[in-house]
Structures are given as C-alpha cells and as structure tokens.
C-alpha positions in Angstrom: 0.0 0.0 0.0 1.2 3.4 -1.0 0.5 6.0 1.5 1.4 10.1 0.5 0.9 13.3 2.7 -0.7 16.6 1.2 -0.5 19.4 3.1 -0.6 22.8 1.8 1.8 25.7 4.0 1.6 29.5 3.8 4.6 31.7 4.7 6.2 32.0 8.5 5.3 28.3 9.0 9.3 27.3 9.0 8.8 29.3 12.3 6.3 27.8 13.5 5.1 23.7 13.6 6.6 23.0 10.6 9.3 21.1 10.9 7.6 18.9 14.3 4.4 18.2 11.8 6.6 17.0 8.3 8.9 14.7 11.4 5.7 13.0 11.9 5.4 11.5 8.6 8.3 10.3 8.2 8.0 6.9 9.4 4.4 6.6 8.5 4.2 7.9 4.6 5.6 6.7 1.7 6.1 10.2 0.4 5.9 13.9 1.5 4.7 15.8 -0.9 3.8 19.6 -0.5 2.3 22.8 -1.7 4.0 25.8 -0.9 1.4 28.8 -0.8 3.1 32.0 -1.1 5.9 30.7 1.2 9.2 32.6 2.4 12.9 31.3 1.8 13.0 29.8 5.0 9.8 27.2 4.8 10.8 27.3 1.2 14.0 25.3 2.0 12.9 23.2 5.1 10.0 21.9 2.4 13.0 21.2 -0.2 14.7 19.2 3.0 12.1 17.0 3.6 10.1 16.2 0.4 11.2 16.1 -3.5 7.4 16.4 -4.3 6.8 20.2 -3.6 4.9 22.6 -5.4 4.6 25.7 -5.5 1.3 27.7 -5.9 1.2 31.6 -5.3 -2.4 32.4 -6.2 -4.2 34.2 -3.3 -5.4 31.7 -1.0 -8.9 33.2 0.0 -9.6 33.7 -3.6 -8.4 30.3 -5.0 -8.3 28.1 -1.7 -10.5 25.0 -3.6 -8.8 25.4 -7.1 -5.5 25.1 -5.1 -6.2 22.3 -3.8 -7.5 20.2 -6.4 -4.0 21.3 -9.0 -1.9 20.0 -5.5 -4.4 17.0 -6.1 -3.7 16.4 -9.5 0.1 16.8 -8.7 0.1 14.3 -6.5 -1.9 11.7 -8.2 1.4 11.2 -10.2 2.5 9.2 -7.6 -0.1 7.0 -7.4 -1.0 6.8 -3.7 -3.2 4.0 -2.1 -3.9 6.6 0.3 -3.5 10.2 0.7 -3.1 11.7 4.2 -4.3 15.5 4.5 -3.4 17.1 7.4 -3.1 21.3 8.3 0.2 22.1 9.7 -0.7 22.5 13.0 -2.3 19.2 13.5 -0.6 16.5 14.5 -1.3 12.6 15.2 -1.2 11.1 18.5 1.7 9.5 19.4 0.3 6.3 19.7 0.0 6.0 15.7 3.4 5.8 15.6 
C-alpha cells in the first residue's frame, strides 16, 4: 500500500510547527509531498529538505483556496498513492500511531 501526505503551508510556517508536523510523517508515509502557498525562503528550503514532491502555488489563498487544492491534487496523483493523508500544519497525530 502506497500512502502520501498533502499538506498545503503559507509563509512564517518554517517558524512555527513546521518542521515537528513533516517529522511525523516520516515513518508513517511513503512520500511527503507539498504545496508551498506563497511561502518565504526559510519554509521554502525546510519543504525542499524533507520532500522532492513540492509545489509551489502563489495564487491568493482566500480567492483560489478549492482550485489550489484540487492542482496540488492532480500533482500528487502522479505518484499513485493508495492513500492520501491530509493534514493542516498545525495538526498532528497522537503518538500512539506511531
């Protein structure tokens, strides 16, 4: 089974969960994959660390939050995942999943 996460982050998040949250899935996913929303350099690069499968969309979030989503969708369907994990960044899993 093929298992992929989708999360989409805005800018500042590098200084925030990010890094905790995308540490998460690493021994549960397959794949981290990523859509960068307007992002600065900093999330910008700790995305690049953890995942080859980042994209980046800069279209106003408010505006185009659902057609966002569904083109980070279609990017990740590439890969082919069983299942697709969707989480925001400031959610994590309880420990006990692990």
């Amino acid at each position: 089974m093929r298992i992929v996460s989708f999360t989409v982050v805005g800018p500042g998040e590098a200084d925030r969960w990010l890094r905790p949250f995308l540490e998460q899935f690493v021994p549960l996913v397959d794949e981290i994959t990523i859509c960068l929303n307007n992002a600065d350099e900093k999330t910008r690069k700790l995305a690049h660390e953890f995942s080859e499968s980042v994209l980046e969309d800069d279209r106003e979030w408010g505006k185009f939050q659902n057609v966002i989503k569904r083109d980070y969708l279609e990017f990740v369907s590439h890969l082919r995942p069983d299942w697709i994990l969707t989480m925001d960044c400031d959610e994590f899993l309880d420990k006990r999943i692990n």
